[in-house]
Each structure stands twice: as structure tokens, then as C-alpha cells.
C-alpha positions in Angstrom: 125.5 -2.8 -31.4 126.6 -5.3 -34.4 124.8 -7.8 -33.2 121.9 -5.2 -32.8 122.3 -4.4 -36.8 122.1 -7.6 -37.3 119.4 -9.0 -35.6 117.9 -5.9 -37.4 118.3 -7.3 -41.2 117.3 -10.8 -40.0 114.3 -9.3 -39.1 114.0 -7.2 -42.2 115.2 -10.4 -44.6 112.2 -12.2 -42.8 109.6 -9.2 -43.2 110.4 -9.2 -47.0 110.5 -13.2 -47.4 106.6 -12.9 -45.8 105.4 -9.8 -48.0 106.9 -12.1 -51.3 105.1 -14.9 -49.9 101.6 -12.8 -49.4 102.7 -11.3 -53.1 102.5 -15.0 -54.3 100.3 -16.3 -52.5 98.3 -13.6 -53.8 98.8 -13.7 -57.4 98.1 -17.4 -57.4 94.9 -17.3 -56.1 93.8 -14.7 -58.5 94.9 -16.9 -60.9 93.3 -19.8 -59.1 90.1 -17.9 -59.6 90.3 -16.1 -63.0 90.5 -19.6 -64.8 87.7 -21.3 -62.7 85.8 -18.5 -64.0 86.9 -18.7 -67.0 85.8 -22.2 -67.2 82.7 -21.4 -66.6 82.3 -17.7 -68.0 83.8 -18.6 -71.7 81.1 -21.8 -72.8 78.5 -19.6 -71.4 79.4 -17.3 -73.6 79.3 -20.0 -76.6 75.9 -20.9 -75.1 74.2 -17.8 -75.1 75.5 -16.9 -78.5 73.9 -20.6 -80.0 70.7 -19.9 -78.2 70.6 -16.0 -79.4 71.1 -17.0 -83.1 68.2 -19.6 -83.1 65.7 -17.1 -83.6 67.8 -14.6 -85.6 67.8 -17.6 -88.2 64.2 -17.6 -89.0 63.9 -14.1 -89.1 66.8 -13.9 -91.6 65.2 -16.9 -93.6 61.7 -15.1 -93.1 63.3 -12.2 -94.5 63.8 -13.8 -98.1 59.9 -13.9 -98.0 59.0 -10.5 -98.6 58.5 -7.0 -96.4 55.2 -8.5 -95.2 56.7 -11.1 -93.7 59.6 -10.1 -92.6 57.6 -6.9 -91.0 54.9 -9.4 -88.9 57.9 -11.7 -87.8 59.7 -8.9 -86.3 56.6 -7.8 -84.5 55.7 -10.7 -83.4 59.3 -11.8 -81.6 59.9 -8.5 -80.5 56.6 -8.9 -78.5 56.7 -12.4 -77.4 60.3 -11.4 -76.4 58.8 -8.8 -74.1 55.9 -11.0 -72.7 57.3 -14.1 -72.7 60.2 -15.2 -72.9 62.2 -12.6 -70.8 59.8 -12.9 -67.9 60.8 -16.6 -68.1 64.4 -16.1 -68.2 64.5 -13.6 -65.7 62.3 -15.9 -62.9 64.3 -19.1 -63.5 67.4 -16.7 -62.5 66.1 -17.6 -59.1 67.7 -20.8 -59.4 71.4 -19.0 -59.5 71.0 -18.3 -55.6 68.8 -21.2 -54.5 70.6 -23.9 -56.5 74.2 -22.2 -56.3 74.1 -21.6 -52.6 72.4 -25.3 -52.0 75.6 -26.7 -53.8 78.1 -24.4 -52.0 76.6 -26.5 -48.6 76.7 -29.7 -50.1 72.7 -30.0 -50.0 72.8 -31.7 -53.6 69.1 -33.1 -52.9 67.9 -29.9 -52.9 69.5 -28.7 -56.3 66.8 -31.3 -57.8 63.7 -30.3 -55.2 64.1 -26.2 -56.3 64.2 -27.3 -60.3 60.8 -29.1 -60.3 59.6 -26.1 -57.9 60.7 -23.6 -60.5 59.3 -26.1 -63.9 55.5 -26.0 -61.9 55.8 -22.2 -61.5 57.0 -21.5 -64.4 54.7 -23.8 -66.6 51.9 -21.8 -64.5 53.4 -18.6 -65.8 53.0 -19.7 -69.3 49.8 -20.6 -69.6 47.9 -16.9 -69.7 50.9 -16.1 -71.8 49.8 -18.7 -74.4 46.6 -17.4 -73.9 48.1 -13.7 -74.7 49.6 -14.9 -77.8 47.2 -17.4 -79.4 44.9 -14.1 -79.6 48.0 -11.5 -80.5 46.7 -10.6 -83.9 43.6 -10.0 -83.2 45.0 -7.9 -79.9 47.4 -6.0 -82.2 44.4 -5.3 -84.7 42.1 -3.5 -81.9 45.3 -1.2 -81.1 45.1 0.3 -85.0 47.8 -2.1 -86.4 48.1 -3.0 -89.8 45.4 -6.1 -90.3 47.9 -8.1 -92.6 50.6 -7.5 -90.9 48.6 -8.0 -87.6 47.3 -11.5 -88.8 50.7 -12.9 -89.9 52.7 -11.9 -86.5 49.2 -13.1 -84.7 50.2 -16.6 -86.4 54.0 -16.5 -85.8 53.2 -16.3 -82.3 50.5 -18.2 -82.0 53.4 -21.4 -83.4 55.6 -20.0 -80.6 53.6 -21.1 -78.0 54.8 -24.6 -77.8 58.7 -23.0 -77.8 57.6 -21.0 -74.8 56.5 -24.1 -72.7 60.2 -25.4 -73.9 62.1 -22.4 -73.1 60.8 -22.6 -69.6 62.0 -26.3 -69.1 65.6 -25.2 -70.9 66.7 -22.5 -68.6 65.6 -24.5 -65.1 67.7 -27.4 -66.4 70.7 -24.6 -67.4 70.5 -22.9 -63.9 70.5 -26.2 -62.7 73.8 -27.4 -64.2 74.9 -23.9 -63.9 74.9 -23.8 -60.3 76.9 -26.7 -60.3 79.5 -25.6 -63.1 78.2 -28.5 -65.7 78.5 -25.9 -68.9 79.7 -28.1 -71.1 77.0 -30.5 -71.5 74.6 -27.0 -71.9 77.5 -25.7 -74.6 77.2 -28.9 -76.9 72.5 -29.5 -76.4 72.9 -25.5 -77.3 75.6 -26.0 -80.5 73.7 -29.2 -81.7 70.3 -27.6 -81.3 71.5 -24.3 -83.5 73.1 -26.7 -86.2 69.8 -28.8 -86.4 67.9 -25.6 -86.5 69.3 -24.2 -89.7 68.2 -26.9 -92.4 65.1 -27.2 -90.6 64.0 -24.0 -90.8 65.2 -23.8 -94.0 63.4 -26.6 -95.1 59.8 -25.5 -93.1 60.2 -22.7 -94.5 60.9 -22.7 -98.4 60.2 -26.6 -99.0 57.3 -27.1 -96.7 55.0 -24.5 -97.4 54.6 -23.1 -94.2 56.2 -19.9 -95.5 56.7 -17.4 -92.2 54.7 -20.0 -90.0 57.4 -22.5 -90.7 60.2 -20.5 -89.0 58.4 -20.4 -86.0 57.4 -23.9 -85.7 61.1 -24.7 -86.3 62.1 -22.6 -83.1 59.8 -24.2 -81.3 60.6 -27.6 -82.8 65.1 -26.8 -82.0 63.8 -25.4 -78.0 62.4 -29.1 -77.8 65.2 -30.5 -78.7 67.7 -28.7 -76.7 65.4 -30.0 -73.6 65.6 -33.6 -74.9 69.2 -33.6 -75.1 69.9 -31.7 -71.4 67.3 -34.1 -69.8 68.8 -37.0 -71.1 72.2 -35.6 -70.2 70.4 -35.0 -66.6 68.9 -38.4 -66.5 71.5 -40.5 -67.6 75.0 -38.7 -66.7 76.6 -39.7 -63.4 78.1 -36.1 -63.0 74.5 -35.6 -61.7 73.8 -38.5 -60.0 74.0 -37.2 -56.5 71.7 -34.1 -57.3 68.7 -36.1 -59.4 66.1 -36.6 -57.1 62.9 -38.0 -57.8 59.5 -35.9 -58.3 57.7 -35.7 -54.5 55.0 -33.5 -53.2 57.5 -31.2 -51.7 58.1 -29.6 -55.0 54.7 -27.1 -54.1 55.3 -26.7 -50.9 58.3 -24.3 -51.4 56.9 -22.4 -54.3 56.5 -19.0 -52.7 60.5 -19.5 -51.2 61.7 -19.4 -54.8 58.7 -16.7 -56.3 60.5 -14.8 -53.7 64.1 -14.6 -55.8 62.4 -15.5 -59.0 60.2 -12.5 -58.8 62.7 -9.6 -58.2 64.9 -11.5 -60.5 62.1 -11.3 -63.4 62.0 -7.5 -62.5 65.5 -7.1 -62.8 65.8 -8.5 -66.4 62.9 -7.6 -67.6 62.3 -3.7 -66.7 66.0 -3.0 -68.1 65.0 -5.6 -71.5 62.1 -3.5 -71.9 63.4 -0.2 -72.0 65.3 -0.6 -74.9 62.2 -1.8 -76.5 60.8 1.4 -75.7 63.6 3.4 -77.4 62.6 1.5 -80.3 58.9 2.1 -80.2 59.6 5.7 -79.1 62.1 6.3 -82.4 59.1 5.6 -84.7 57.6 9.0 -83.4 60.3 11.0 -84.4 60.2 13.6 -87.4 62.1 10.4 -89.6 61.1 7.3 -88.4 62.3 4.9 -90.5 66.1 6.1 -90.4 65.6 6.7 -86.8 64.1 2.9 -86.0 66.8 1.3 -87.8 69.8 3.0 -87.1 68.9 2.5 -83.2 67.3 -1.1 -83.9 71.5 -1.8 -85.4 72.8 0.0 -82.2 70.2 -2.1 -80.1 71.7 -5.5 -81.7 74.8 -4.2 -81.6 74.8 -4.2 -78.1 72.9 -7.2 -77.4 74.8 -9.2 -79.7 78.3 -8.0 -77.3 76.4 -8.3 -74.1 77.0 -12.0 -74.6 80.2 -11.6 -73.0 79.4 -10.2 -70.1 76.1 -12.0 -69.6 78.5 -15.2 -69.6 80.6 -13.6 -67.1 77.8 -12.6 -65.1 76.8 -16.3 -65.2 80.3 -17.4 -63.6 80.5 -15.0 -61.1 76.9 -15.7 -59.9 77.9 -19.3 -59.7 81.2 -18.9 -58.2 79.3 -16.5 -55.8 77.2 -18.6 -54.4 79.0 -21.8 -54.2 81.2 -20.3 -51.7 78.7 -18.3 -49.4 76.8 -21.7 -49.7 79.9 -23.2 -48.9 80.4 -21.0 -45.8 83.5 -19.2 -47.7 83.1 -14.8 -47.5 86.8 -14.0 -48.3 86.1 -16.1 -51.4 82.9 -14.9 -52.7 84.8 -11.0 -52.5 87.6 -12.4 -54.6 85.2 -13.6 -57.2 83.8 -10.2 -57.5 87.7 -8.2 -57.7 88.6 -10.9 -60.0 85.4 -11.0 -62.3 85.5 -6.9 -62.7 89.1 -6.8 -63.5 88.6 -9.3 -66.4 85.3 -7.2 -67.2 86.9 -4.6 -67.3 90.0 -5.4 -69.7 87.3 -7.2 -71.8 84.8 -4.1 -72.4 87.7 -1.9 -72.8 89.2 -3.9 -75.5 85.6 -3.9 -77.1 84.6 -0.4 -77.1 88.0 0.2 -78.4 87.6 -1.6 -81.2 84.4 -0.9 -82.1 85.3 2.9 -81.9 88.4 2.0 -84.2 85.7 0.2 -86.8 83.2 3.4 -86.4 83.4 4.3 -90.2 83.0 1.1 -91.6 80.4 -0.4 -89.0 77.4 0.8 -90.7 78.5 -1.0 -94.4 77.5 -4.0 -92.5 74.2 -3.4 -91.9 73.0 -1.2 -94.8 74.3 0.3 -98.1 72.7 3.6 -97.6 75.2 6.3 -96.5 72.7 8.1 -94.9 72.2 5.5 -92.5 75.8 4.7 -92.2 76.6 8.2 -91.5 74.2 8.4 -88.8 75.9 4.5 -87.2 79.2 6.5 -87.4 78.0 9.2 -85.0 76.1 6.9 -82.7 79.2 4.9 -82.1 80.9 6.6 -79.5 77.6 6.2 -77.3 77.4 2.7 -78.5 81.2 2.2 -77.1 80.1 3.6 -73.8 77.2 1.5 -73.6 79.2 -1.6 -74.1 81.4 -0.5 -71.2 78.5 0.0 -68.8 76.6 -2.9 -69.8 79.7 -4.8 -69.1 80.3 -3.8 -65.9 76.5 -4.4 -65.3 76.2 -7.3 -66.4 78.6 -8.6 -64.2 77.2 -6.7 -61.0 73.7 -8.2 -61.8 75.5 -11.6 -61.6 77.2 -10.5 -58.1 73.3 -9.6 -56.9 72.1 -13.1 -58.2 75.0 -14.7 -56.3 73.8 -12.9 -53.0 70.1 -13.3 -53.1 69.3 -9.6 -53.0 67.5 -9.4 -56.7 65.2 -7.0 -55.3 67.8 -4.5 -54.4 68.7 -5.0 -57.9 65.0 -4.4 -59.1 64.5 -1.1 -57.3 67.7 -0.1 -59.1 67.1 -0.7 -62.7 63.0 0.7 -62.1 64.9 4.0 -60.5 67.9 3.7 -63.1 65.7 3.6 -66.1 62.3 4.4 -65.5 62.6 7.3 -62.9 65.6 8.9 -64.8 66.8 7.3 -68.0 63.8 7.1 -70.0 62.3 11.0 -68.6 65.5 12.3 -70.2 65.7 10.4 -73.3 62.3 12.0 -74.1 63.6 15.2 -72.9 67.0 14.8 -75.5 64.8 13.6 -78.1 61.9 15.6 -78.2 62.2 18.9 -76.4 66.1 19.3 -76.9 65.4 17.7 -80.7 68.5 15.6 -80.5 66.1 13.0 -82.1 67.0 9.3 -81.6 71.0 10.2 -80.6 68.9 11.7 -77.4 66.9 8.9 -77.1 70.1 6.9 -77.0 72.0 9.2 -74.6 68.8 9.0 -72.0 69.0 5.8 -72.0 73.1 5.5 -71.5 72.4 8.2 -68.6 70.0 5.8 -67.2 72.7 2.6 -67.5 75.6 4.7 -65.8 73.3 5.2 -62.5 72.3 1.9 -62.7 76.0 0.7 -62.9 76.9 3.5 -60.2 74.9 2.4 -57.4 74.9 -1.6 -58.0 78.5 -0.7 -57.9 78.3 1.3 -54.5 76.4 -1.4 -53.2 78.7 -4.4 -54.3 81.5 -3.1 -52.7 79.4 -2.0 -49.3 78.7 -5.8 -49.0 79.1 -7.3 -45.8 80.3 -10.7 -47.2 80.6 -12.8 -43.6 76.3 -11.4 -43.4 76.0 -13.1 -46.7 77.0 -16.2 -45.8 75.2 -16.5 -42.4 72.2 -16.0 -44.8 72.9 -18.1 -47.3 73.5 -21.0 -44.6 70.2 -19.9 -42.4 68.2 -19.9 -45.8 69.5 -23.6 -47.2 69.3 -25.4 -43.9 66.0 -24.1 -42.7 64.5 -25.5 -46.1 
């Protein structure tokens, strides 16, 4: 019987030895994971934050101008942000999964193959959109605009075209180093590209004469440079030596394979980009307009300025993602996503928190009228749930970009927002008369179905499916 007892607690001393060695084993590959991400997620953070302010610049130096000025220039990028450059960022997503999945197996030459594929598309996606903008003022005249103000945005865009050519050139060469976790050559092209861009535009823009047109030559002029200093990097750095691969004809042959992530990826970006853009336009038919357009148009760049964060994170994840499914690693890819919404989650938290904290002072930063201020103070606690869903969905579009399936994210956002969000948000605002707070809250009730069901879906993955697709998809190319 002693010897039974004791046989007993060797057993139970060797049970607990294994759980504390699962317990460690454990912790340390969470940690394993939450810096790799990190690594990746925190200069993409830096990078998108550079690459956000170069514009912001010239409309803050266009703003010492005058209202005309300022007014045509805010048109004018808030419209060549909607048909332009989003589309653009949202196709050459594509890359995350085709590039990221293609590294993952070790297929480096194909890294190289899918970013001229992606350049020719995307150059021919450009060229009506030139087209578009070279005749914007005359296009914003015919819909009743103002004709100054019409003819001044009509010319801001119209020097935007060549950054639009640039900005399709910059984001293949970023998915490209992306996918294969160079971020710090992007980090420093992105910082050095910003710094440049500040006396420039300061000087095209007061010294030159070019007045308003002179800030958006200089954006175009910085996106050029940013694509010097990445190719160069590309060209000459031997961290990229195995995946350069010379032009051949076999860049158009694969076209539609990568229409067919860059598409639904462009969908995914886009629809939920442009229905804050909507609020906007929406808010100027409200009873008060001009409050209502700029106390949303501070919550709006509120939020975009956070969403930085998690776009960065979203970044890593994506990356991490498909490296590993490339790689032919399932159990990995899951702990990416645990990992990745735990920090996302500690990180929006944190945020809302303090923004909520800061709720009656936030509006002094914007504007000295306390009507306006009073009305940021209310809107906060939305804004603070906002930043919590956007977080979380951010980092969920990354986990559908790592996977491959952008169009179940598509059919999400167009139900999400379109279907629901917006119907209500012009229900609140102008049936219910909750003015531009309902606007908002549509458009929040939108965002937590959105992040509800990419959620559902994320965790219903079948991970080991994943990877049998990812490997069927790169070795068949």
C-alpha cells in the first residue's frame, strides 16, 4: 500500500513537472511571438504615421493662404483620397497574401514576379484616374459647386496626378518588403521623405509662387522620392538579393491571379474608407452644417490619426500570417491571431481610456469656440468606442489578408456599413433628429457588426485548410 502511495506522488510530481513545462513552454512562445510582431507592428506604425502627415502638411501650409484655398484643397484630397489613392492601397494589399504566403514556402522568385504583376495593374488602374482628375474642376462645376473653389481643387488635383502614379509604385515595393519583414528600410525612405517634404512645401508654396498648386506638386515631388530611396534600397541591398528577380513576360500572365486578392482587398478598404466620407458629406445637410461638418470632420481625424496603431498591427499579423501558412505552419498562424488581439486589445483599451479621461479638454485642440468644444466633449464617448472597434478591426482585416479570403471580408464591410450602418445613421440623424451624434452612432452600429462577424469568422477558421491552400495556390503558380 506504501509503495502504492508512493508510486502515486511520483506520478503526480511528474504530472505537475509536465503542466509547468506546457505553462513555460507556453508563455515563451507567446513571448516568442508578441515581439516578432512587435518588430514588425511598431515601425509600421512610424511608417504610416510619416506617410499620413505628408499630405496633412500642405494642407496646413495651404491653410495660411486663405479660406479659398484652404476650402479647394480640402476638396480636392478628400476626393482624390476616395478615387484614387485608397483604391490603390487597398488592391496592392493583395500582395500581403501572394508575397507573404510565397515567402512562408521559400518561393523568393516569386516575391519579385507578383510585384511587377501588381506595378502593370496598378499603373493601368491609374490612368482613367488621371483622366478623372485632370478634368475634376470642371466635373465638380457641372454638379453646382462653387466655380472658384471648383477651379482651384480642379488644379490641386490635377498636380496630384504624378503622386498617384508614385503612390502606386510605393505601396507594391512596401507589401513587398512587408511580406518579408524588411520595415526598417520602409521606416527610414518614409521619415526621410516627410522631413524633405516640409521645407519643400514650404518653399513651393510661399517662395515659389505656386501658392495652393505648390503644395501639391510637393506631395507629388516627396511620393517620388520615397520610391527612389526603396528602389535603390531594393536594387542594391543584399537582404533582397534572393527575391529581386528580373523583369520577364511572365509578369502579365498572372495578372488576373492577383486582380483576384487585389480586388476584394480594394473593396474591403475602400467601401469602409468611404463611408466615413459619407458621414461627412451627409453632416452638411443637417439643420447646422458648419458645426456639424467640423465637429465630425475632428472625430473623423481623430480616429484616423489612432487607427495608425492598429493598421500597423494589422500589418504584422498579416505578415506573420502568411509566412507561416506559406510555410506550411497552422498551429502558428492561430497563435499570431490570440497573440495580436490580446495586444490589440490592451492597446485600444489604454487609448479609449485616455481619450475619455482628456474628453473636456480634447476639443481646445482643435477650436477655441466652446460651442464646438462642447459638442467634441459629448461625441467622445462614441469616439472611445470607435477606437476600440476599429482596433479590433483593424487587426481582423489583417487576419483576412493573411488568409487570402478578402472577399469574405468585402461582403462584410458592404453588409456592415452599407446594408445597416449607414440606413441607421440616416434614421438617428434625420428622423430620430439626433443630428450628427446619430450620424456617428449609425456608423459605430455598423463597425460593431462588422467587428462581430469578422470576429465569428476568425475564430471558426480551419487553420490546417488554410495552409493546404496557401501551398496548392503558391506551387501551382
Amino acid at each position: 500500500m506504501e509503495q502504492g502511495l508512493l508510486l502515486n506522488r511520483s506520478r503526480s510530481h511528474e504530472n505537475e513537472q509536465d503542466f509547468e513545462e506546457r505553462r513555460g513552454g507556453c508563455i515563451a512562445e507567446l513571448k516568442e511571438e508578441g515581439w516578432n510582431l512587435a518588430c514588425i507592428g511598431a515601425p509600421m506604425v512610424i511608417t504610416t504615421l510619416a506617410q499620413f502627415f505628408v499630405p496633412v502638411v500642405s494642407s496646413m501650409m495651404v491653410g495660411h493662404l486663405g479660406e479659398l484655398q484652404l476650402s479647394s484643397a480640402a476638396i480636392a484630397t478628400s476626393l482624390t483620397n476616395v478615387t484614387g489613392f485608397s483604391l490603390l492601397l487597398g488592391m496592392a494589399s493583395g500582395l500581403e497574401t501572394l508575397c507573404g504566403q510565397a515567402y512562408g514556402a521559400q518561393q523568393y522568385q516569386e516575391l519579385g514576379i507578383q510585384a511587377y504583376r501588381a506595378i502593370l495593374s496598378l499603373f493601368i488602374v491609374c490612368i482613367p484616374i488621371a483622366f478623372i482628375w485632370a478634368f475634376m474642376g470642371k466635373l465638380l462645376i457641372l454638379i453646382g459647386q462653387d466655380t472658384l473653389i471648383s477651379e482651384e481643387a480642379g488644379k490641386y488635383a490635377l498636380y496630384l496626378i504624378p503622386a498617384l502614379f508614385a503612390y502606386a509604385i510605393t505601396q507594391t515595393m512596401t507589401k513587398f518588403l512587408q511580406s518579408q519583414s524588411l520595415i526598417l528600410p520602409m521606416l527610414l525612405s518614409s521619415i526621410a521623405a516627410l522631413c524633405c517634404h516640409i521645407p519643400l512645401c514650404w518653399f513651393m508654396v510661399f517662395k515659389s509662387g505656386l501658392s495652393n498648386v505648390g503644395a501639391a506638386l510637393s506631395i507629388s515631388i516627396s511620393y517620388w522620392l520615397n520610391v527612389l530611396m526603396l528602389g535603390l534600397y531594393i536594387k542594391c541591398s543584399d537582404s533582397c538579393k534572393a527575391t529581386r528577380t528580373p523583369f520577364s513576360l511572365k509578369a502579365f500572365k498572372g495578372i488576373n491571379e492577383f486582380l483576384r486578392f487585389a480586388v476584394p482587398s480594394a473593396v474591403m478598404i475602400c467601401f469602409e474608407w468611404w463611408s466615413f466620407e459619407l458621414l461627412i458629406l451627409l453632416s452638411g445637410l443637417l439643420p447646422n452644417p458648419k458645426l456639424e461638418t467640423s465637429v465630425l470632420s475632428i472625430c473623423f481625424n481623430s480616429v484616423a490619426f489612432l487607427y495608425t496603431i492598429p493598421f500597423g498591427l494589422g500589418a504584422a499579423a498579416s505578415t506573420r500570417i502568411s509566412n507561416e501558412l506559406g510555410a506550411g505552419k497552422p498551429n502558428k498562424a492561430r497563435l499570431v491571431v490570440r497573440v495580436t488581439l490580446l495586444i490589440t486589445i490592451t492597446e485600444a483599451i489604454t487609448i479609449s481610456t485616455t481619450i475619455f479621461a482628456l474628453r473636456y479638454i480634447l476639443g481646445y485642440a482643435y477650436s477655441d469656440e466652446k460651442q464646438v468644444i462642447d459638442y467634441v466633449t459629448e461625441m467622445v464617448p462614441f469616439v472611445c468606442i470607435s477606437i476600440i472597434m476599429d482596433g479590433l478591426q483593424g487587426v481582423l482585416s489583417g487576419v483576412a489578408r493573411g488568409c487570402g479570403w478578402q472577399h469574405v471580408g468585402a461582403y462584410v464591410n458592404i453588409g456592415a456599413f452599407y446594408l445597416f450602418g449607414i440606413p441607421v445613421a440616416v434614421l438617428l440623424a434625420f428622423v430620430v433628429h439626433l443630428q450628427g451624434k446619430g450620424l456617428w452612432i449609425g456608423i459605430l452600429a455598423g463597425a460593431i457588426v462588422q467587428t462581430t462577424v469578422l470576429m465569428i469568422i476568425t475564430f471558426s477558421i480551419n487553420w490546417q485548410l488554410q495552409a493546404n491552400k496557401a501551398h496548392q495556390r503558391i506551387f501551382e503558380e
